[in-house]
ZAMIDO-682626 format. One line per 8 residues: their letters; for each residue x, y, z of C-alpha. Coordinates in steps of 0.05 Angstrom, whole numbers, plus 32768, in hexadecimal, padded with zeros to 4 digits. Layout:
// ZAMIDO-682626
a> X/Y/Z; ...
This chain:
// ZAMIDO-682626
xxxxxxxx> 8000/8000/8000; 8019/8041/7FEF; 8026/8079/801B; 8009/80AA/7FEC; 7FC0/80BD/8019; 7FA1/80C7/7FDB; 7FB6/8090/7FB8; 7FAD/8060/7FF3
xxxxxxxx> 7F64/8077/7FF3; 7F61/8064/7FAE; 7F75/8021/7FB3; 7F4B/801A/7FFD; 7F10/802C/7FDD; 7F1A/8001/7FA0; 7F24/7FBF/7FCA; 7EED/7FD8/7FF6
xxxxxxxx> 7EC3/7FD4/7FC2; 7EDA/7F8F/7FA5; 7EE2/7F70/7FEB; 7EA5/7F8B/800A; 7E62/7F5E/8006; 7E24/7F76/7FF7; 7E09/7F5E/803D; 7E32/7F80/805B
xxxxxxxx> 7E29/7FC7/8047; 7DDB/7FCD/8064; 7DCB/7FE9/809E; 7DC9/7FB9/80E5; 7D8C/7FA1/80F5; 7D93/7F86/8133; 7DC8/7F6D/815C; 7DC6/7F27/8130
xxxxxxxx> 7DE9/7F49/80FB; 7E22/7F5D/812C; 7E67/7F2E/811A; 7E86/7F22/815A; 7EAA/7EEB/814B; 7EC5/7EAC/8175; 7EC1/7E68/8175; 7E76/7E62/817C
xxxxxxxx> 7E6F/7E93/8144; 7E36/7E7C/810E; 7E3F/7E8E/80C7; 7E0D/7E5B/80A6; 7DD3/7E8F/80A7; 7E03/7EC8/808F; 7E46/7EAB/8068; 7E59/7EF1/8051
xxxxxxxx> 7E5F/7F0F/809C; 7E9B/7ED8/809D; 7EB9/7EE2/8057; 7EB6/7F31/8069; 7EDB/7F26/80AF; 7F0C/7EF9/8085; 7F1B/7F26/804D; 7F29/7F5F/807C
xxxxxxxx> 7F49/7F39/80AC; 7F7F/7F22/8070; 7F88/7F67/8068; 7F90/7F7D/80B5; 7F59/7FA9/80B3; 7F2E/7F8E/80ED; 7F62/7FBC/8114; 7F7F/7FE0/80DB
xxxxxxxx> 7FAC/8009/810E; 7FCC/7FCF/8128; 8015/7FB5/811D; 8018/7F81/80EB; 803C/7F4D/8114; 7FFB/7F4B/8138; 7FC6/7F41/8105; 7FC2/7F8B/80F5
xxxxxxxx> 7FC9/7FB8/80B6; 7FFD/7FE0/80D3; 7FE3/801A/80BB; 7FED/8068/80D2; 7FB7/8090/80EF; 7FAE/80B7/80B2; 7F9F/8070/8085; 7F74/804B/80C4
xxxxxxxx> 7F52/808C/80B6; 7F50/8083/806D; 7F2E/8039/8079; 7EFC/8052/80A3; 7EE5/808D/807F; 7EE6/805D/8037; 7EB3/8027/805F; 7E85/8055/8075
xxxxxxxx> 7E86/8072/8030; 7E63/802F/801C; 7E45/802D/805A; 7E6A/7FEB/806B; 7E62/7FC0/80AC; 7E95/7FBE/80DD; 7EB4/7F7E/80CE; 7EC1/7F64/811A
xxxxxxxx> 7EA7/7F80/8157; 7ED4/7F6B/8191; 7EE3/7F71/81DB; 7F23/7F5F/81C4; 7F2E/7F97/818B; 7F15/7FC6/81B5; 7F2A/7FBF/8201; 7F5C/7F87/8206
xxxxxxxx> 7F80/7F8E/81C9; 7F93/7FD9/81DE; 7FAB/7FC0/8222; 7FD9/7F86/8208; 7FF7/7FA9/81D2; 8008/7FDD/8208; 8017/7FA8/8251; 8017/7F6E/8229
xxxxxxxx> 8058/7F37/8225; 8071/7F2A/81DE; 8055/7ED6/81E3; 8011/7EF4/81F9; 800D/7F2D/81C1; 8022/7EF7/8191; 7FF2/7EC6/81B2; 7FB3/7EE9/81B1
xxxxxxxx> 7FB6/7F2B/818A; 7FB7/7F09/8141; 7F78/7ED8/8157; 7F56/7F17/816F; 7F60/7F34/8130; 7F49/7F03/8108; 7F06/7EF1/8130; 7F1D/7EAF/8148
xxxxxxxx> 7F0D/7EBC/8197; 7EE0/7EEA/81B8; 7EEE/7F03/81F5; 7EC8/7F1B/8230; 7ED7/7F4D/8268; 7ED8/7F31/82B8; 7EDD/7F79/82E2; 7E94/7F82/8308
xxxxxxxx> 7E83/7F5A/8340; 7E43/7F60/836A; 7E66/7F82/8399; 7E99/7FA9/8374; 7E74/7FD5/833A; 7E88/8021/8333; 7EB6/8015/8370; 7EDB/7FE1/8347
xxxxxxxx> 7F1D/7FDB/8366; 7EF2/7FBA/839F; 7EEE/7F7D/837F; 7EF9/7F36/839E; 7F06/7F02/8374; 7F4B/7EE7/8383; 7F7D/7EC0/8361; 7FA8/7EA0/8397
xxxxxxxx> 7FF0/7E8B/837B; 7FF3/7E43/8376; 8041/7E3E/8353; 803A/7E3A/830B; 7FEA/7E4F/8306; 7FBD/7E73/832B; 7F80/7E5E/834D; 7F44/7E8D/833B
xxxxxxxx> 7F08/7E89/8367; 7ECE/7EBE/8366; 7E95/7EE4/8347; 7E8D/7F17/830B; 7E45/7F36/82F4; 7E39/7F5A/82BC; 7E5C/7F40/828E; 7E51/7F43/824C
xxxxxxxx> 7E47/7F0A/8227; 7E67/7ED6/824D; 7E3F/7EA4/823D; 7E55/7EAA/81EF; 7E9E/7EC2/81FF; 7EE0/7E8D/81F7; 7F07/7EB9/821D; 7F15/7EE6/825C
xxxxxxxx> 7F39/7F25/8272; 7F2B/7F25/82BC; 7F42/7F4F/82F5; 7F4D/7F24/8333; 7F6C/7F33/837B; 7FB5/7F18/838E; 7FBD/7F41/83C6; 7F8C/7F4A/8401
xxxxxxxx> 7FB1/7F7B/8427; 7FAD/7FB8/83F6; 7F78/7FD4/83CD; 7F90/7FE6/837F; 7FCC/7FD1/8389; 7FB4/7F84/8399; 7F92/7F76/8359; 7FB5/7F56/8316
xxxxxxxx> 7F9D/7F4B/82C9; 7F9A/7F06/82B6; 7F79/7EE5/827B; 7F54/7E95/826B; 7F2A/7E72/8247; 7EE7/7E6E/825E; 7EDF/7E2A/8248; 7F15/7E1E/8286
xxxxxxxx> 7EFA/7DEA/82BE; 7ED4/7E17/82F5; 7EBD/7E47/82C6; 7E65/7E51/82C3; 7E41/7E88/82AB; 7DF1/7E99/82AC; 7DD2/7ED1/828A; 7DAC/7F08/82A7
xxxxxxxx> 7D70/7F18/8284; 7D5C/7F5A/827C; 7D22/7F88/8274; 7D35/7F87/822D; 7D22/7F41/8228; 7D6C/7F32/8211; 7DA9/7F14/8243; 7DE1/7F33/8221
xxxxxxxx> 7DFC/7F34/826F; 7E20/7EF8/829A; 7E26/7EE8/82DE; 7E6A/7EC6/82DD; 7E87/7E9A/8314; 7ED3/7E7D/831F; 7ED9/7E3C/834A; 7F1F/7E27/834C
xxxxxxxx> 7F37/7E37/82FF; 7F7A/7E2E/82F5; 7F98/7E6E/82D0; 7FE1/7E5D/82B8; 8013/7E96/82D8; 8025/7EAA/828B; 7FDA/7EC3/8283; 7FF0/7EFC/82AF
xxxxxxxx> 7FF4/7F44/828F; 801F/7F6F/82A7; 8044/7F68/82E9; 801E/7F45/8328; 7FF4/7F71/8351; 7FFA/7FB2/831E; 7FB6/7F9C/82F1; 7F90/7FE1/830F
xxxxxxxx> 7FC1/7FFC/82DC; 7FAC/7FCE/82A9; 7F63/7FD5/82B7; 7F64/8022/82B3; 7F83/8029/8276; 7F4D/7FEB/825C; 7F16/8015/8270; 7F2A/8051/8247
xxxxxxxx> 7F22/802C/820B; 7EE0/800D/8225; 7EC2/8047/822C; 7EDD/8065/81E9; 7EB8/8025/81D1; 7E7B/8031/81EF; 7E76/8079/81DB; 7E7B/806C/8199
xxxxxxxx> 7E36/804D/819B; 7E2B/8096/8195; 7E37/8097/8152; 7E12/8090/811B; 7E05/8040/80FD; 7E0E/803C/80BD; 7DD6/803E/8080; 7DA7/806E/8075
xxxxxxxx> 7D8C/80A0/80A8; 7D60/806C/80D8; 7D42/80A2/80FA; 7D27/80CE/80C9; 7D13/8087/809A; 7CF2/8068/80D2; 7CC5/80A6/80E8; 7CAF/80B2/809A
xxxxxxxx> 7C9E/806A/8093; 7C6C/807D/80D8; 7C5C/80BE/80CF; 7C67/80D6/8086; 7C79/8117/806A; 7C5A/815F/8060; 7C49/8184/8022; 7C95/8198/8027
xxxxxxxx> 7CAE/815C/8023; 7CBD/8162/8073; 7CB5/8130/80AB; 7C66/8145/80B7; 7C76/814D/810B; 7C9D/8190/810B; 7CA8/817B/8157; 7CC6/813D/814E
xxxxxxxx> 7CE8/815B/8108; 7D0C/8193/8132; 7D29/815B/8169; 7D42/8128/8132; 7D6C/816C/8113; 7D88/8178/815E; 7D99/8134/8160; 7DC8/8134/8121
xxxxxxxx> 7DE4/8175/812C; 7DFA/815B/8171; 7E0E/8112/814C; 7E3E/8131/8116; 7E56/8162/8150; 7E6C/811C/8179; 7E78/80FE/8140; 7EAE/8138/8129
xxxxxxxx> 7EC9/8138/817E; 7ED0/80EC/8173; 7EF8/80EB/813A; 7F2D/8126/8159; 7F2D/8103/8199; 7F43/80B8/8171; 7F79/80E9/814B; 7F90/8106/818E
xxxxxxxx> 7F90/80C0/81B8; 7FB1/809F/8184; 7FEB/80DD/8183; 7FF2/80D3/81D0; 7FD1/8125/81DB; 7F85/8109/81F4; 7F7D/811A/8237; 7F7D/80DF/826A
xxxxxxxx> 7F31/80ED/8281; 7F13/8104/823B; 7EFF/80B5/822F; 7ED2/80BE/826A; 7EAF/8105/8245; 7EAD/80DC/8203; 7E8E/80A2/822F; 7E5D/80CD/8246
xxxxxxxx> 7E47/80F6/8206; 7E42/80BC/81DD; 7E12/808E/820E; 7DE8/80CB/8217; 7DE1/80CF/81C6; 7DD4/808F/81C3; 7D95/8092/81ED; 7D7B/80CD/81D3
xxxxxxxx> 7D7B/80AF/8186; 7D56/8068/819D; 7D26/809C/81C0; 7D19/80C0/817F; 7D10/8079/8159; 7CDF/8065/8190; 7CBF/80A8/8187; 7CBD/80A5/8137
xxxxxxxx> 7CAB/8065/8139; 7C65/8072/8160; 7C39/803A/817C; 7C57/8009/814D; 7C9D/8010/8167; 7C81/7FF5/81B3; 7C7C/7FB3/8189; 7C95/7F7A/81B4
xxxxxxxx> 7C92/7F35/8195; 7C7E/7F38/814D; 7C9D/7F1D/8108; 7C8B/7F70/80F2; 7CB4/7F8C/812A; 7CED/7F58/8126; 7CDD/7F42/816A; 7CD6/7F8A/8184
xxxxxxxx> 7D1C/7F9E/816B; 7D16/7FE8/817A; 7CF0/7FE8/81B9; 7D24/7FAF/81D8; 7D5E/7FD9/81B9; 7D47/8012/81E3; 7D36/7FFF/8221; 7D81/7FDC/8216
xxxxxxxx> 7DA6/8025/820B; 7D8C/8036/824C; 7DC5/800B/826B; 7DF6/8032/8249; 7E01/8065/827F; 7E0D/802D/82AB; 7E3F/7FFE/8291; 7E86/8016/8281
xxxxxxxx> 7E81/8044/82C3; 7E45/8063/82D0; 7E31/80A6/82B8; 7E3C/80C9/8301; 7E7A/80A4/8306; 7E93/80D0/82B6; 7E7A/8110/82CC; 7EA0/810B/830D
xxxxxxxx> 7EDB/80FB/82EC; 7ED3/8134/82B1; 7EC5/8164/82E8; 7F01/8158/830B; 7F35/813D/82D7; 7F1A/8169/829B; 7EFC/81A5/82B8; 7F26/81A7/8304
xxxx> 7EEA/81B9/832D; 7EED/81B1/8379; 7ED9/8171/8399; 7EAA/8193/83C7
C-alpha cells in the first residue's frame, strides 16, 4: 500500500468495493446481525458475515491500526482513518465487534508479554475467540477496587475462587480478562490481571434476564479454576493499573454507541413510514420534526468531538479523564435517539412479540439503552470525574 493518502484511498475504496458483500452494507437490524465472533459463532444463516470478517481480517483491517506482527494492518492514523471514512462511504458493517479489539487488545499491546501478544492478539484479530470482561461483583460495582474474588498462589497456577455479575455475555464468551485479589492486606494495590478460558473446570455462568426480555448479562462464578501463572498481565498485584487504562477504552467503546449506525437515516425513515409527510415534503409533526433536527445537530457535533478525540488519543495529547466526558455524551445520545424512534414510531413501535415488529426490536432496544448510563461506570461516577479531572472544581 502506498503512502500517498490519496492514492491509498484509491486503492481502499476500490477493494472496498470488490471485497465488501452486499449483506453487509445494509443497515443492522437487530443485534442478530452483530459479528462477534468465537468459537460458538454461526455463519450457516449468514455465510457472508464470515467471508467479510475473513477478507478483512487477511487484510488486518479488523484493527487496521494495529502492528502487523499481531494480526493488524499496521497502518498510520491518517490511513486507519482513510478505512474508516471509505466503509462508511458504502455504508459497510463493522466486520468484528469485540471485547477483545476494543478493551483487551489496547491493554496487552500496551502491559502485555511478547508470548501473550503473540498468543492472543492475532486470534483476536481474526474472530477466532471472543472474550468477556470479569470486573463487577455484587458487592464491588462503581466502588470496583473492592472486589473479592481471589486468586491464591498455588506455585505454577493460581487458584481462582469467586463471583462476577454483570457480565456481558459470558455465557457465549471462550475467554476471560478478569480482575482478581492476590493480596488481602491492601486495597488497589492487592489486585492483578489474569486471563482463561471459560471452558476451564470451575467455571458456570447464568444469564440475567432483563426487562428487555433479552440476557445479554452473566452471573459468573469461579470454584477452584486453575489459571496458569503465565496468564498473568503485567506484574503481580499492579492489575488496578491495568484495569484503569482497560476502562478508558471501554468507555470510548461504549460512547461510540453515540454515533450514528450506518444506512439510511432510521429516524427520520421510521417516523415517515408512521406518520407521513406535509404538503412540503416535511415530517407532518413539526414537534417531533424540530427534536429529530436537535438530535443530528448534536450527533454530527459528537460525532466531529469523537473523531478529534481518536486523533488526539492515538497522538498521546487526549486528556486522561476526557474518555469519561466522551463516555458520558455518547450514552446520553444514545438514549435520546431510541426515544425519538419510540416516539416516531407511535403505537406500533410498543409492539412486543410480533413477526411485524421483529419480536419488538425497537421497544426491547430501548428499554436496553437505558442501561447504558450504568455499565462502564455509572453516569454520576463520569461527571464526578469530568468535574474534577476536566473542569478542577472543588470536592465540596
Amino acid at each position: 500500500m502506498t503512502e500517498d493518502p490519496e492514492t491509498f484511498r484509491e486503492q481502499t475504496r476500490n477493494w472496498l468495493e470488490e471485497n465488501v458483500p452486499a449483506s453487509m452494507r445494509l443497515p443492522l437490524r437487530s443485534e442478530k446481525d452483530v459479528n462477534w465472533g468465537g468459537r460458538r459463532a454461526d455463519y450457516s444463516k449468514n455465510p457472508d458475515q464470515k467471508l467479510y470478517m475473513d477478507r478483512m481480517a487477511s487484510r488486518g483491517w479488523t484493527v487496521p491500526d494495529w502492528p502487523k506482527e499481531y494480526g493488524g494492518g499496521g497502518l498510520s492514523p491518517a490511513q486507519t482513518k482513510i478505512v474508516r471514512e471509505e466503509m462508511r462511504r458504502i455504508n459497510a458493517r463493522n466486520p468484528l465487534n469485540s471485547f477483545g479489539i476494543s478493551m483487551l487488545g489496547p491493554a496487552l499491546l500496551k502491559y502485555g508479554n511478547e508470548e501473550q501478544k503473540r498468543e492472543h492478539l492475532p486470534k483476536i484479530a481474526r474472530g477466532e475467540i471472543r472474550w468477556c470482561q470479569g470486573y463487577s461483583e455484587p458487592n464491588a460495582g462503581s466502588d470496583l477496587a473492592g472486589l473479592a474474588t481471589s486468586a491464591e498462589d498455588k506455585g505454577d497456577h493460581f487458584l481462582v475462587n469467586g463471583q462476577k455479575v454483570w457480565t456481558s455475555y459470558a455465557d457465549q464468551a471462550d475467554w476471560i480478562f478478569c480482575l482478581v485479589r492476590t493480596d488481602k492486606s491492601t486495597k488497589q494495590g492487592g489486585i492483578s490481571f489474569v486471563l482463561f478460558d471459560m471452558e476451564s473446570e470451575g467455571v458456570s455462568t447464568r444469564p440475567i434476564l432483563l426487562i428487555s426480555g433479552y440476557s445479554p448479562f452473566c452471573e459468573t462464578f469461579f470454584d477452584d479454576v486453575k489459571v496458569p501463572k503465565q496468564n498473568l498481565v503485567g506484574d503481580l498485584n499492579k492489575g488496578w493499573d491495568v484495569a484503569k487504562y482497560l476502562l478508558g477504552h471501554e468507555r470510548e467503546m461504549i460512547s461510540g454507541m453515540g454515533l450514528s449506525t450506518t444506512g439510511g437515516n432510521p429516524l427520520i425513515d421510521g417516523a415517515i413510514a408512521t406518520i407521513g409527510l406535509d404538503d412540503q415534503g416535511r415530517l407532518a409533526d413539526p414537534v417531533l420534526r424540530a427534536q429529530i433536527a436537535l438530535f443530528e445537530v448534536r450527533s454530527k457535533a459528537f460525532s466531529a468531538m469523537s473523531e478529534r478525540f481518536i486523533d488526539e488519543l492515538k497522538a498521546g495529547r487526549a486528556h486522561p479523564a476526557q474518555p469519561s466526558m466522551m463516555k458520558y455524551y455518547g450514552t446520553e445520545l444514545n438514549k435520546s435517539r431510541h426515544e425519538l424512534v419510540m416516539a416516531g414510531g407511535g403505537s406500533d413501535a410498543l409492539e412486543w412479540e410480533s413477526d411485524r415488529s421483529d419480536n419488538g426490536a425497537k421497544a426491547r432496544t430501548w428499554l436496553r439503552t437505558k442501561a447504558n448510563s450504568i455499565e462502564g461506570g455509572t453516569s454520576e461516577i463520569q461527571l464526578n470525574i469530568i468535574a474534577k479531572r476536566i473542569l478542577e472544581l472543588p470536592s465540596n
